[in-house]
Each structure stands twice: as structure tokens, then as C-alpha cells.
C-alpha positions in Angstrom: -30.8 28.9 -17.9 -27.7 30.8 -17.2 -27.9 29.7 -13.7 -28.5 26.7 -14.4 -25.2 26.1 -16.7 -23.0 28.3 -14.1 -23.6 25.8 -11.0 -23.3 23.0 -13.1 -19.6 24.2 -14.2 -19.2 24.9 -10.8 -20.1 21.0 -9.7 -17.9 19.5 -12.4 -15.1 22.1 -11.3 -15.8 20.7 -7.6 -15.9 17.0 -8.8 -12.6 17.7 -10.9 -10.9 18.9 -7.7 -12.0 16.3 -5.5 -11.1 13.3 -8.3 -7.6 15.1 -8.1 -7.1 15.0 -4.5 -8.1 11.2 -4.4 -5.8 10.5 -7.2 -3.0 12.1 -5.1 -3.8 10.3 -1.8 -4.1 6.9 -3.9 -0.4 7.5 -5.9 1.0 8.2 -1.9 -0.8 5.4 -0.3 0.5 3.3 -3.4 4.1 4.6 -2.7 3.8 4.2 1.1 2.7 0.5 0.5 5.7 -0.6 -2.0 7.9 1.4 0.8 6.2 -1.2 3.5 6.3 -4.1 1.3 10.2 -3.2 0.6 10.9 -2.8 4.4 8.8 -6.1 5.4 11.0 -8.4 2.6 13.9 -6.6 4.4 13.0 -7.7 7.9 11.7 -11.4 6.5 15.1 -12.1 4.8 17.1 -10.5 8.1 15.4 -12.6 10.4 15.2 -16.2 7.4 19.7 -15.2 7.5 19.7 -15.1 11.8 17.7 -18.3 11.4 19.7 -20.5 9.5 23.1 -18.8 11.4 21.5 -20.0 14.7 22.0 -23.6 13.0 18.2 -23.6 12.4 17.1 -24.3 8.8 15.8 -22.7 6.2 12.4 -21.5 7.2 9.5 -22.3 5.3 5.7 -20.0 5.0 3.5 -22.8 4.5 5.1 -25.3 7.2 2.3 -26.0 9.6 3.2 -24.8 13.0 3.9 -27.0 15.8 1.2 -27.3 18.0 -0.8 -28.3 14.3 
């Protein structure tokens, strides 16, 4: 019975350790993605400004394309 208790402490002391490391790799992965996001609204507003000083106009996501 002993035995039975001590690997069981030892599987939720496993499981503890491996929830922990998952929650660290989620919180970087979550940082590492507002960091992308961040950079890609950087790059969309630089290249929507080059646009519109090239005497284009103001770009627009859900214009069709056009060879539509």
C-alpha cells in the first residue's frame, strides 16, 4: 500500500512538473506572438504610409484584387 501511495506522489509530482513547463512554453509563445503581431501592424502601416506617398490611395484588406 505504501508503494502504491509513493509512485502515485511521484506521478502527480511528474504531472505537476510537466503542467509547469507547458504553462511556461504557452506564456512565451503568447509573448512571442503579441511581439509578431506588434512587428506585422508595424510593417502594414509602413508599407499603407509608402502607398499613399507614391500617390496611390489608401489601401483597402477586403478590396478584391485585380485579376478578380
Amino acid at each position: 500500500m505504501d508503494t502504491d501511495r509513493h509512485a502515485l506522489e511521484e506521478r502527480i509530482a511528474h504531472l505537476t512538473r510537466v503542467v509547469d513547463d507547458l504553462s511556461d512554453i504557452v506564456t512565451d509563445h503568447a509573448q512571442r506572438l503579441e511581439r509578431v503581431e506588434r512587428r506585422l501592424a508595424m510593417v502594414m502601416q509602413r508599407e499603407a504610409e509608402r502607398e499613399l506617398s507614391e500617390g496611390g490611395s489608401v489601401p483597402l484588406a477586403d478590396d478584391r484584387p485585380p485579376h478578380w
